[in-house]
LUMNU-643230 format. One line per 10 residues: number of its first residue (from 0); their letters; for each residue x, y, z negated of N, C-alpha, C, O. Coordinates in steps of 0.05 Angstrom, whole numbers. Layout:
REM LUMNU-643230
NUM	A	X:Y:Z:X:Y:Z:X:Y:Z:X:Y:Z ~ ...
This chain:
REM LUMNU-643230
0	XXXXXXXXXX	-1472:1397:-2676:-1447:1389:-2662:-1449:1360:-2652:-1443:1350:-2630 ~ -1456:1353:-2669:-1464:1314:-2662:-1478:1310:-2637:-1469:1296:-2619 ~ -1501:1324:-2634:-1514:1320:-2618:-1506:1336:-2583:-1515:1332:-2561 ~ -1484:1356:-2593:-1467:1370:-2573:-1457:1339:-2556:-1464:1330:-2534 ~ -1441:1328:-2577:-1427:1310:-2565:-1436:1285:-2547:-1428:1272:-2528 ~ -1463:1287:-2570:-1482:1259:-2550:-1488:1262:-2515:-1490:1246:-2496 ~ -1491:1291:-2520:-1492:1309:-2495:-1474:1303:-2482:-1476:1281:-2471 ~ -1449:1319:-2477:-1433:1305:-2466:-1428:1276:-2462:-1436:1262:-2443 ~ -1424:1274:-2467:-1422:1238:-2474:-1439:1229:-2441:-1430:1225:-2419 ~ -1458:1228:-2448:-1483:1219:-2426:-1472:1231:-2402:-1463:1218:-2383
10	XXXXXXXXXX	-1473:1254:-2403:-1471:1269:-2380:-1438:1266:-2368:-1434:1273:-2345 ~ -1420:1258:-2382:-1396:1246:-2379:-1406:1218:-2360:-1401:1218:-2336 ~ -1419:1196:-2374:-1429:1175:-2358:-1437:1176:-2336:-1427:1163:-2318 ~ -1459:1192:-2332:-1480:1198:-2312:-1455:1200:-2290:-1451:1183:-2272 ~ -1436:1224:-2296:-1424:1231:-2277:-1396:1215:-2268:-1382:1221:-2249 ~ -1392:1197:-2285:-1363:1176:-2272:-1386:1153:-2248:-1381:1142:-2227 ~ -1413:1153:-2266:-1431:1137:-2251:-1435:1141:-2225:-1428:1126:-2207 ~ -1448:1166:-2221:-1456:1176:-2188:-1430:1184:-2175:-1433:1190:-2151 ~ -1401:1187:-2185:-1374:1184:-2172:-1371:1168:-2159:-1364:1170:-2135 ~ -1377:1140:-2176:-1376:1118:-2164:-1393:1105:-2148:-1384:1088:-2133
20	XXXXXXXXXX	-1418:1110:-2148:-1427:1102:-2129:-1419:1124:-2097:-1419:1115:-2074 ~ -1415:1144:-2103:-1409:1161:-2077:-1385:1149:-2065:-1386:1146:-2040 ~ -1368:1143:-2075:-1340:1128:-2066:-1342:1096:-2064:-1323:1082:-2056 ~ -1367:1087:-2072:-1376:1057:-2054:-1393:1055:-2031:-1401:1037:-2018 ~ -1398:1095:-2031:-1415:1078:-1998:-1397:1087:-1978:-1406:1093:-1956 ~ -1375:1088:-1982:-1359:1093:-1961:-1345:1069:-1957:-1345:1050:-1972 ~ -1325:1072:-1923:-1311:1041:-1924:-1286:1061:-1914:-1289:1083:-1904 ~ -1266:1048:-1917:-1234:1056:-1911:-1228:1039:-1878:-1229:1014:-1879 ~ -1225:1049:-1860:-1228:1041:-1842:-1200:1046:-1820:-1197:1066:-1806 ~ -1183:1023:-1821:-1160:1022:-1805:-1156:1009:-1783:-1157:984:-1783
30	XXXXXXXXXX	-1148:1025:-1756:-1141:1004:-1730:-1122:997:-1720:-1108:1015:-1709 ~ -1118:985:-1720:-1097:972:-1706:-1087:970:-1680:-1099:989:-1670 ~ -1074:961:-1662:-1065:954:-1630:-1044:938:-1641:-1027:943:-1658 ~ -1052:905:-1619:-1036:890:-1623:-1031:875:-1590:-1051:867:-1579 ~ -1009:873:-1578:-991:867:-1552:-981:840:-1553:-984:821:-1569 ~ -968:843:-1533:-941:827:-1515:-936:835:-1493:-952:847:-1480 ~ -910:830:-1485:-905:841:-1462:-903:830:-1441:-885:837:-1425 ~ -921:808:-1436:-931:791:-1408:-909:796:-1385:-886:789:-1388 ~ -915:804:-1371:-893:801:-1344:-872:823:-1339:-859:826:-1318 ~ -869:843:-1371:-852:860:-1369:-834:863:-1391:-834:847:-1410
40	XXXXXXXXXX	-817:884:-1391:-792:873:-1412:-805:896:-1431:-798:893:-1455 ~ -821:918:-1428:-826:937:-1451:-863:945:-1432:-870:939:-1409 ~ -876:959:-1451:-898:968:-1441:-908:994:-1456:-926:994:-1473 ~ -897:1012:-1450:-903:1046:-1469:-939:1051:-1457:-948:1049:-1434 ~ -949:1057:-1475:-981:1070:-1474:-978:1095:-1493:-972:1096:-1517 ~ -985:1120:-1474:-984:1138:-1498:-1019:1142:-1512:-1038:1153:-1501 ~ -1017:1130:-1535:-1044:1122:-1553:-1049:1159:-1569:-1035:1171:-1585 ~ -1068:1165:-1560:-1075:1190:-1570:-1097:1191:-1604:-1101:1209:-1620 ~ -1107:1161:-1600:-1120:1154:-1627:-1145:1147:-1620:-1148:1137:-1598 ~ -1166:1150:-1634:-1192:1121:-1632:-1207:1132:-1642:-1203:1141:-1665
50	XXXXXXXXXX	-1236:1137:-1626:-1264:1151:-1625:-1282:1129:-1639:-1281:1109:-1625 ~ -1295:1126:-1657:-1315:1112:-1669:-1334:1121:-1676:-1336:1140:-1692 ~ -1362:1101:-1660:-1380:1110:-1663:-1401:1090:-1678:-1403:1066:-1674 ~ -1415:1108:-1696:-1430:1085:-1719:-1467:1088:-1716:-1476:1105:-1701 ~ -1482:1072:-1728:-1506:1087:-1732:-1510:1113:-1753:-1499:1120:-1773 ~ -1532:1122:-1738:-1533:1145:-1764:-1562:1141:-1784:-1577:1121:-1785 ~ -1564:1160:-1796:-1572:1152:-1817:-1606:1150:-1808:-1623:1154:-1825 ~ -1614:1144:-1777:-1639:1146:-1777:-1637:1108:-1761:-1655:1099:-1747 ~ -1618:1096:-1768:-1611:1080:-1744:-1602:1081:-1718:-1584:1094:-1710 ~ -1619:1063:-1701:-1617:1062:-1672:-1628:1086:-1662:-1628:1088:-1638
60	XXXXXXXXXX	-1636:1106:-1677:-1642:1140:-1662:-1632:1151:-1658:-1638:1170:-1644 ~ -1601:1149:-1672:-1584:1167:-1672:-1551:1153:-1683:-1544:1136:-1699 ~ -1537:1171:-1664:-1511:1155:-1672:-1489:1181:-1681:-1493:1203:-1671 ~ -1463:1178:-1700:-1450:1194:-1700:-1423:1185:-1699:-1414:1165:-1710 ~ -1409:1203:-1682:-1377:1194:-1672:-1350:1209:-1700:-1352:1231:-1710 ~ -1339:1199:-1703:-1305:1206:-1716:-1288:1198:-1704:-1292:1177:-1692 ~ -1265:1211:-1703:-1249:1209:-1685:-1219:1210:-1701:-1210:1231:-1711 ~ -1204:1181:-1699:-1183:1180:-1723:-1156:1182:-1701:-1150:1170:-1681 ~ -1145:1200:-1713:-1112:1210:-1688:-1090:1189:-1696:-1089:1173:-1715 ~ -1069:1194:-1668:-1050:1169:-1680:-1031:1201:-1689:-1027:1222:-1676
70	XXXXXXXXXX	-1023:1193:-1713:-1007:1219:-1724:-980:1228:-1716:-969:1250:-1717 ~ -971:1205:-1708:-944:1207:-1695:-939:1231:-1670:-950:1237:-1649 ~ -914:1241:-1687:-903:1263:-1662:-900:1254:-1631:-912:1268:-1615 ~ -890:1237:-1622:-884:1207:-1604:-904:1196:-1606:-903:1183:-1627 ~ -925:1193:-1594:-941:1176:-1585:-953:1150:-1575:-973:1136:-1578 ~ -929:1151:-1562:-923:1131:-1544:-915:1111:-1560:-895:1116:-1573 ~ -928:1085:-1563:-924:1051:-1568:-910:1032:-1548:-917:1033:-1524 ~ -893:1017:-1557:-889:996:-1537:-908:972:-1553:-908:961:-1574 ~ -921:972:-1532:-940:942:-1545:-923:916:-1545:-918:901:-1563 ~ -913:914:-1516:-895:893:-1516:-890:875:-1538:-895:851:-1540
80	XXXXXXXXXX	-877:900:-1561:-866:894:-1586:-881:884:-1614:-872:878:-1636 ~ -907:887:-1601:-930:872:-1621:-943:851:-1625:-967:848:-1624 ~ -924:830:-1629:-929:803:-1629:-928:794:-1657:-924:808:-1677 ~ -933:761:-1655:-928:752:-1679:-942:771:-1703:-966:775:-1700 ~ -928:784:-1731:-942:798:-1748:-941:823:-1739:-958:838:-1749 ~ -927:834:-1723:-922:870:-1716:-948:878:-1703:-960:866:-1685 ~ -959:911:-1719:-974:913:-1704:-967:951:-1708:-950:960:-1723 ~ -985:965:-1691:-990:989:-1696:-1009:998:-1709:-1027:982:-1706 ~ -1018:1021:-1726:-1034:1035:-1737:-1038:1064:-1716:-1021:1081:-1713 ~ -1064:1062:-1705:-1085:1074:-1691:-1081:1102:-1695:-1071:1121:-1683
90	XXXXXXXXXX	-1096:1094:-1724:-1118:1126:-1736:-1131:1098:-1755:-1132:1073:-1752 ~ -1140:1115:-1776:-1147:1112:-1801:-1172:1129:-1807:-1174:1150:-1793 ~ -1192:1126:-1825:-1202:1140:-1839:-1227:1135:-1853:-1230:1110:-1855 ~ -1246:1147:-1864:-1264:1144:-1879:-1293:1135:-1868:-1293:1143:-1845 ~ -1309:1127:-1871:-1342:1124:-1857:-1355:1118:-1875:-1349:1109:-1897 ~ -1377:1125:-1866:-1407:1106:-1887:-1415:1080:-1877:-1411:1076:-1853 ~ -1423:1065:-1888:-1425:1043:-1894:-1453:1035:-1868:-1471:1019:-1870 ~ -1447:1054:-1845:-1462:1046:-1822:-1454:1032:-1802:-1431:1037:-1793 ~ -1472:1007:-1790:-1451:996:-1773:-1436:1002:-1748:-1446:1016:-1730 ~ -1412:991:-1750:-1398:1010:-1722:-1412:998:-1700:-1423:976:-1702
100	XXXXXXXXXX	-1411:1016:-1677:-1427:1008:-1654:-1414:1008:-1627:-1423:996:-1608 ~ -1384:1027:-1626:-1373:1029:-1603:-1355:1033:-1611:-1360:1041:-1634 ~ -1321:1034:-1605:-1294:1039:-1593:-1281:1053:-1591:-1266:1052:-1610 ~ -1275:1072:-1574:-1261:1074:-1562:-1234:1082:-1558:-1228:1096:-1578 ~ -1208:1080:-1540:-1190:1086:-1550:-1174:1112:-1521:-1178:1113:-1497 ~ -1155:1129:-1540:-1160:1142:-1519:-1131:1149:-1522:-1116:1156:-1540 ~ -1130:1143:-1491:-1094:1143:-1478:-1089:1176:-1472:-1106:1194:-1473 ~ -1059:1177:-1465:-1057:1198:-1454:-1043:1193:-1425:-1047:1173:-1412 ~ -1028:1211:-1417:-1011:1215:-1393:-988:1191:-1386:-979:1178:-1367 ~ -983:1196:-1421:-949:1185:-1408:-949:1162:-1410:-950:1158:-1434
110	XXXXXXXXXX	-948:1129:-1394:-956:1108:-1402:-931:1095:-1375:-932:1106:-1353 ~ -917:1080:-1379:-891:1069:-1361:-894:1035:-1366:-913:1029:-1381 ~ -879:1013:-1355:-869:996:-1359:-843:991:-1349:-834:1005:-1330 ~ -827:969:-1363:-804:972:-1350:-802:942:-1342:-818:923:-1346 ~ -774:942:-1328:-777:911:-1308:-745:907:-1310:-738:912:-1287 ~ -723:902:-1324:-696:905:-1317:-689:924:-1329:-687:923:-1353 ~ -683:947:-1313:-657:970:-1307:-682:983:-1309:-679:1002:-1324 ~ -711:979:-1297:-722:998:-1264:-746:1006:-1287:-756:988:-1300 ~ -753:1031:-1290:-783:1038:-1300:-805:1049:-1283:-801:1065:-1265 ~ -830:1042:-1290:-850:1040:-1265:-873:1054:-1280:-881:1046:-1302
120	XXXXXXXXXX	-886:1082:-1261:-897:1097:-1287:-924:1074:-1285:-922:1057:-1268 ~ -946:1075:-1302:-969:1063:-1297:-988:1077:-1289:-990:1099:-1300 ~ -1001:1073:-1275:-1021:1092:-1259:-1048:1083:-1272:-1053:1060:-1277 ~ -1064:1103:-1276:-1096:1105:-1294:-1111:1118:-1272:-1109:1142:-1268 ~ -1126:1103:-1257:-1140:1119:-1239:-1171:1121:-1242:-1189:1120:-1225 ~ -1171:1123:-1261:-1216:1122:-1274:-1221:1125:-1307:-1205:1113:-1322 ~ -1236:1137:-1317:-1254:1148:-1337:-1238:1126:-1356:-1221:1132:-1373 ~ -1250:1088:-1349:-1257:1069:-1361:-1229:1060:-1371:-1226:1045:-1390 ~ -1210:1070:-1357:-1180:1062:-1359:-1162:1080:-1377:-1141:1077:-1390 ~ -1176:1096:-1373:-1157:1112:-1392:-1178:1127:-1415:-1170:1149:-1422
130	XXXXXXXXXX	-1198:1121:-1423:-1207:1116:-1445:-1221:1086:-1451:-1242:1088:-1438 ~ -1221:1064:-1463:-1230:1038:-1455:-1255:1048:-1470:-1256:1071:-1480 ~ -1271:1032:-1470:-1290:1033:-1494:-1304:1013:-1497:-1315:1003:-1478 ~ -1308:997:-1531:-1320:970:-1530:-1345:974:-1543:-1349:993:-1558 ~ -1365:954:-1536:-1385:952:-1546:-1382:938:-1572:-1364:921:-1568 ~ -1391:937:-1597:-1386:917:-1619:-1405:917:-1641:-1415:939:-1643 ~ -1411:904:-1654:-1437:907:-1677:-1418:897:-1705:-1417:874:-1713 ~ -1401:923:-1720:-1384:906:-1742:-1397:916:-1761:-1404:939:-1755 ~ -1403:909:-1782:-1413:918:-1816:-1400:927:-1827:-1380:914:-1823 ~ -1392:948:-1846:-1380:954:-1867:-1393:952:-1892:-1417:949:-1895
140	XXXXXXXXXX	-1376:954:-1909:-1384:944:-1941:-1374:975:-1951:-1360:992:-1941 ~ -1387:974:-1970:-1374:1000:-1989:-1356:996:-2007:-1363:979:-2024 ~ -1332:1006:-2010:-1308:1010:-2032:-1294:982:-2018:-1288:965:-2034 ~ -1290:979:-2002:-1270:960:-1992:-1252:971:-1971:-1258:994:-1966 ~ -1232:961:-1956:-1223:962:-1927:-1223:949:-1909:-1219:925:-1913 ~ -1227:957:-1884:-1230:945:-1866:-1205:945:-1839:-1201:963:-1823 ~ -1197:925:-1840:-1185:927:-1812:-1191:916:-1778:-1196:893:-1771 ~ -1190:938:-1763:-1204:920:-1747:-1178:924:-1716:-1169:946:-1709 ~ -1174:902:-1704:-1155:905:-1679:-1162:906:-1659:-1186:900:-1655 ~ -1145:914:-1639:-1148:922:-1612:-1135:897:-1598:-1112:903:-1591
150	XXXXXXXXXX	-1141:874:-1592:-1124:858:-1583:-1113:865:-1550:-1122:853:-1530 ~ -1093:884:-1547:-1086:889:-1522:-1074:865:-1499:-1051:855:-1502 ~ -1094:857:-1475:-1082:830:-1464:-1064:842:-1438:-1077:852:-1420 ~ -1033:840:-1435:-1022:853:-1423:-1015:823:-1391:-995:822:-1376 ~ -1031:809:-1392:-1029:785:-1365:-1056:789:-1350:-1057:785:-1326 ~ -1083:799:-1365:-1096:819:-1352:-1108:849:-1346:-1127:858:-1334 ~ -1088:861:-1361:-1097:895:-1359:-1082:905:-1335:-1092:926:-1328 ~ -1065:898:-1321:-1049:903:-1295:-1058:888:-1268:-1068:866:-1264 ~ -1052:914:-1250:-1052:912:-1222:-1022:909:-1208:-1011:931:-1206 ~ -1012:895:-1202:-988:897:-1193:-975:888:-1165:-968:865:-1157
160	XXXXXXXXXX	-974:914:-1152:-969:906:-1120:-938:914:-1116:-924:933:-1121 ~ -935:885:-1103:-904:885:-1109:-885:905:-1077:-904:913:-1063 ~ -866:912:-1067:-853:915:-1050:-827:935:-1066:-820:933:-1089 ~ -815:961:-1039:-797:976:-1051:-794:983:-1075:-777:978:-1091 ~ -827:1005:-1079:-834:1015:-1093:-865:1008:-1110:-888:1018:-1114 ~ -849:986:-1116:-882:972:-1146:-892:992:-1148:-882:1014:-1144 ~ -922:984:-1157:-929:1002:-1165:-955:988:-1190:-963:968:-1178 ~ -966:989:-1211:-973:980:-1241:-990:1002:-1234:-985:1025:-1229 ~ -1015:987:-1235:-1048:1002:-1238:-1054:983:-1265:-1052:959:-1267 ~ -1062:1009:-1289:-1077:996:-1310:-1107:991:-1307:-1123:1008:-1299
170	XXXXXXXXXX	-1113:967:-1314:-1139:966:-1322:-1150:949:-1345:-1164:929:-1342 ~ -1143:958:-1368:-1136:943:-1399:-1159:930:-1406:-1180:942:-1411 ~ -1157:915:-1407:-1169:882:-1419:-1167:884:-1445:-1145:874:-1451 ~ -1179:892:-1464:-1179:889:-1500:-1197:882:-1518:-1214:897:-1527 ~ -1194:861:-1523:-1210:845:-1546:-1215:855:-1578:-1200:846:-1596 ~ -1230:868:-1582:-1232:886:-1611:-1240:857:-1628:-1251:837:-1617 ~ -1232:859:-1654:-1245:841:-1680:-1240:855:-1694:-1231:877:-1687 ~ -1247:848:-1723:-1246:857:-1746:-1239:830:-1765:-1253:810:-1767 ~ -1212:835:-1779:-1202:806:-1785:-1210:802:-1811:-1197:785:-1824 ~ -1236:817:-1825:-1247:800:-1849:-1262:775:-1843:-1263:756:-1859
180	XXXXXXXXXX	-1278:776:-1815:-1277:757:-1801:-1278:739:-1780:-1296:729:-1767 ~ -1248:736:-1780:-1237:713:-1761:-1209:706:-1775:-1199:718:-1794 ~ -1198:683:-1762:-1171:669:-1777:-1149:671:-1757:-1152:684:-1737 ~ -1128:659:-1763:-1107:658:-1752:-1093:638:-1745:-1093:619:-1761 ~ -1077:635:-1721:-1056:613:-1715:-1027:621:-1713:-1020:639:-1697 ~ -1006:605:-1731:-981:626:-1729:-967:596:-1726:-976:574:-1733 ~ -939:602:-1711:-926:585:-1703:-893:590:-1699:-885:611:-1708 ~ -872:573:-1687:-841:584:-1681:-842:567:-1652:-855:547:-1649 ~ -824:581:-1626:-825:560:-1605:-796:568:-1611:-787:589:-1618 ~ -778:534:-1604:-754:541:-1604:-747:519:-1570:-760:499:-1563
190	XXXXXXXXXX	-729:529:-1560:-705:551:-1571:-719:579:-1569:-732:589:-1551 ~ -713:588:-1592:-725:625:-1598:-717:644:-1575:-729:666:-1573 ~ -704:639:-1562:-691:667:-1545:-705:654:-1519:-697:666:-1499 ~ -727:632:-1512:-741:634:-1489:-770:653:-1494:-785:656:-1513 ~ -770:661:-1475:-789:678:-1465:-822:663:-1456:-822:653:-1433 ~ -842:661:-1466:-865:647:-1458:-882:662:-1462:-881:682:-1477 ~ -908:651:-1444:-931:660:-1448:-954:642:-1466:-959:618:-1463 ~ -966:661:-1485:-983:644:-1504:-1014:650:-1498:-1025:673:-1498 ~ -1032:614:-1489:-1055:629:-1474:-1073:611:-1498:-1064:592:-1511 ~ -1096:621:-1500:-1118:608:-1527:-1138:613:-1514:-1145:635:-1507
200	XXXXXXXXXX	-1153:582:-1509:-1180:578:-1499:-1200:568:-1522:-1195:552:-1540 ~ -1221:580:-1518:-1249:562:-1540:-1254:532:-1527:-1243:523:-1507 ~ -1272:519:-1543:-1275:497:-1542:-1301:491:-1519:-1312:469:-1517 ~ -1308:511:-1506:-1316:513:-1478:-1306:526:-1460:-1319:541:-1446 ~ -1277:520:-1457:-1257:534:-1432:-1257:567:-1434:-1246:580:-1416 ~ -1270:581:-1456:-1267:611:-1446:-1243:617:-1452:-1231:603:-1468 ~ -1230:640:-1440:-1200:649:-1449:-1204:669:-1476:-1217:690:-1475 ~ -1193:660:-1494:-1197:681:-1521:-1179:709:-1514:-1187:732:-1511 ~ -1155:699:-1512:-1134:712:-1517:-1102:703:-1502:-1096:682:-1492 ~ -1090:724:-1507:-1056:721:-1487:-1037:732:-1507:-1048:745:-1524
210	XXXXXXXXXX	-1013:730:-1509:-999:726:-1530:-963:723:-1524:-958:725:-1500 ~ -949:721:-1534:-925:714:-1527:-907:704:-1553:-919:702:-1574 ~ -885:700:-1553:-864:698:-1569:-853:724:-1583:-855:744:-1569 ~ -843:727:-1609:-820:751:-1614:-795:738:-1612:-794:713:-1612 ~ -770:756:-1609:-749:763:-1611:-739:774:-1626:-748:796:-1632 ~ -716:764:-1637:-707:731:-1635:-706:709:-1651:-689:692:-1655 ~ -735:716:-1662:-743:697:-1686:-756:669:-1672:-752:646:-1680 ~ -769:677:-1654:-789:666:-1639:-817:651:-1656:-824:627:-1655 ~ -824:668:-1666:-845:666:-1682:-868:679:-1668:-864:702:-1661 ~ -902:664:-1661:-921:681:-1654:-946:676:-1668:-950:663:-1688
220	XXXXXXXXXX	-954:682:-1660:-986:692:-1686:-1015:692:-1655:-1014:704:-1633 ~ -1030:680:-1663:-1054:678:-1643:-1082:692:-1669:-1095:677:-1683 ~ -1083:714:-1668:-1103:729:-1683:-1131:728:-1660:-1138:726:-1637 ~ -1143:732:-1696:-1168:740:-1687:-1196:717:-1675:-1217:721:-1662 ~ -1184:693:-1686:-1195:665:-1678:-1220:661:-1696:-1219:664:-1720 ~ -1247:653:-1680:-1264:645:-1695:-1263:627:-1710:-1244:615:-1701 ~ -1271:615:-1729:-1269:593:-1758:-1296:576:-1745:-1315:585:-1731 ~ -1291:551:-1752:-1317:530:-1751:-1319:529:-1717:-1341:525:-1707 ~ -1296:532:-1699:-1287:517:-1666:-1255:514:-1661:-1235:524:-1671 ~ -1259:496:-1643:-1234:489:-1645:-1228:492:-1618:-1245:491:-1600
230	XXXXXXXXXX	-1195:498:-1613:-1194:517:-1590:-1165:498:-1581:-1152:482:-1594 ~ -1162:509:-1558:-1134:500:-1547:-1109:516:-1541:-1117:530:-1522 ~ -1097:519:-1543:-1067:527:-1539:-1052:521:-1521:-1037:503:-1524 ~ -1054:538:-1495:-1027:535:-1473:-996:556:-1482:-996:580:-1487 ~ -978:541:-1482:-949:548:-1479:-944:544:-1457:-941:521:-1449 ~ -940:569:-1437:-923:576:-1412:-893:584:-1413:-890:608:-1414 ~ -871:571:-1412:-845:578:-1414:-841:599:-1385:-852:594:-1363 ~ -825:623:-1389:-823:641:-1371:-806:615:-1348:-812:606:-1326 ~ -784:610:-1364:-755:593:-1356:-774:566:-1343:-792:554:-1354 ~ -763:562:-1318:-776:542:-1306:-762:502:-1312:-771:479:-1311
240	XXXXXXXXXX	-747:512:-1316:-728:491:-1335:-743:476:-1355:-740:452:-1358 ~ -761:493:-1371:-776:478:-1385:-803:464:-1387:-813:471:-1365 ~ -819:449:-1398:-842:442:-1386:-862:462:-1404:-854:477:-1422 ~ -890:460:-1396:-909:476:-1408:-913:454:-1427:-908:430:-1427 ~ -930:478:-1451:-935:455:-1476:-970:457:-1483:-980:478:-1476 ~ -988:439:-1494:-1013:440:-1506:-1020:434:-1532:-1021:412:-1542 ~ -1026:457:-1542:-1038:442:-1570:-1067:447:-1575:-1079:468:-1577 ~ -1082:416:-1577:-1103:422:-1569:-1122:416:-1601:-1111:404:-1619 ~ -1139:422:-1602:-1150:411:-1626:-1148:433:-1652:-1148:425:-1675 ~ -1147:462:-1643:-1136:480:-1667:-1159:493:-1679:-1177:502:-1665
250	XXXXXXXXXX	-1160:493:-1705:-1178:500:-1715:-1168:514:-1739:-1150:506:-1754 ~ -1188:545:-1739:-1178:560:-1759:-1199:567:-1782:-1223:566:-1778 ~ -1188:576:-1811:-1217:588:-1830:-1208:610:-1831:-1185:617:-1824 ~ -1227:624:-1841:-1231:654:-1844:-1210:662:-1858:-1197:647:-1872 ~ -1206:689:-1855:-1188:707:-1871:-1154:682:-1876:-1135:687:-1891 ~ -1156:657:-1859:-1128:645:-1867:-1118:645:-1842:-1129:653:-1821 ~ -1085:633:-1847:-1067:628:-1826:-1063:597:-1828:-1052:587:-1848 ~ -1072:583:-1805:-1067:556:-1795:-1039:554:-1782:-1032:566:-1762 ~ -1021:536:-1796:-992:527:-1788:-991:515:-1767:-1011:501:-1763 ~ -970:516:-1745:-976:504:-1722:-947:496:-1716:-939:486:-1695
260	XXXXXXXXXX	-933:502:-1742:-904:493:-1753:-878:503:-1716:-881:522:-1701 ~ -862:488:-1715:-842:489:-1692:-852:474:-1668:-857:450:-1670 ~ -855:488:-1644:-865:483:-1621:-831:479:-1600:-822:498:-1588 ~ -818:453:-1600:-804:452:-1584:-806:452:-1554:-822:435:-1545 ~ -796:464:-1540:-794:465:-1514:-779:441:-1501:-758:432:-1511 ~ -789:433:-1482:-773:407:-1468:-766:413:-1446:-778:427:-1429 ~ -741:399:-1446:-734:410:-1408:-743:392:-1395:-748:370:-1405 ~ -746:397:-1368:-749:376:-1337:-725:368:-1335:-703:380:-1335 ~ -734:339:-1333:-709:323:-1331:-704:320:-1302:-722:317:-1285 ~ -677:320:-1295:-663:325:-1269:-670:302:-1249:-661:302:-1226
């Protein structure tokens, strides 16, 4: 009987053992879409969910795709509304611990903006537009999570030819990261109920990213910032009343949020 038990015993081990390693070579893998609503008052995308493609297990010979749904009955996101900390969840799901290699995200039909009163459908006229797809080289670890975003830039994903009848051609501009690593800049512009545009350049003029204010906290968040450069910060007030603002010299660390405290707006003096 003793030796029954020793039996077990081991074979009890062995097997919480190879459990666990089976459930560390996987990575938990969540995406995100994160907005503003640049030159419009709402921006619906109907998000059908997110194609990822990794190496396989021979490497660069072979690749294999999963494909994580957005689960929602309603589909349809206003990005607009994803500023500051708000974001959406994609699709979700499991992988091996191969690195991701591509993107993609895949829209559907119903995609509008609105301007006022007036809604304007968005028109998708190519492959590349209405499925984007990024190139990217991210790592996963085993038994951890990973999040990684879609930084949707809504001052360049639009075509917008103005007359009777506007008309809004998408062509989405999206900045993918993965925020185990990169940092953050979070901030308040007051007065809160103005409307601005938030623009973030690297420390060799490239444009990172576009951004805006929430409502009516007026709190915004500049994600997804490399650590160890220091970048600049344009504040565009919608309201012409006010002046534009710069904060130059910002520098973020990994996995943190850099304070950028209350950003007052100044008016033009008469």
């Amino acid at each position: 009987m003793k030796k029954i038990n020793q039996f077990l015993l081991i074979f009890l081990m062995c097997f919480l053992s190879c459990s666990d390693d089976g459930e560390r070579s996987n990575s938990l893998v969540n995406v995100f879409i994160i907005g503003a609503p640049g030159e419009f008052n709402d921006i619906f995308l109907e998000i059908l969910g997110v194609e990822i493609k990794t190496l396989g297990s021979r490497g660069t010979d072979n690749t294999e795709s999963v494909f994580f749904p957005n689960t929602l009955v309603d589909k349809r996101v206003n990005v607009a509304t994803l500023t500051a900390n708000a974001q959406f969840l994609v699709g979700r799901g499991e992988l091996a611990t191969n690195p991701i290699t591509e993107i993609k995200l895949m829209l559907g039909g119903d995609n509008f903006v609105t301007v006022g009163n007036n809604r304007i459908p968005i028109q998708i006229n190519n492959e590349s537009a209405a499925n984007p797809t990024f190139q990217v080289n991210f790592s996963l670890v085993g038994g951890i999570s990973h999040d990684i975003f879609l930084d949707f830039d809504p001052f360049r994903s639009f075509i917008i030819t103005p007359g009777l009848e506007p008309r809004v051609e998408l062509n989405p501009f999206i900045r993918p990261f993965m925020s185990l690593e990169k940092g953050r800049a979070s901030g308040t512009i007051s007065p809160p109920n103005q409307r601005v545009g938030i623009f973030t350049f690297d420390e060799n003029g490239q444009w990172v990213s576009s951004t805006g204010s929430q409502a009516p906290s007026g709190n915004f968040a500049v994600r997804g910032l490399q650590e160890n450069k220091w970048h600049r910060i344009l504040i565009l007030p919608f309201n012409e009343s006010y002046l534009p603002d710069t904060l130059d010299s910002v520098k973020v660390n990994i996995r943190e949020i850099t304070q950028l405290g209350t950003i007052n707006l100044r008016l033009i003096e008469e």
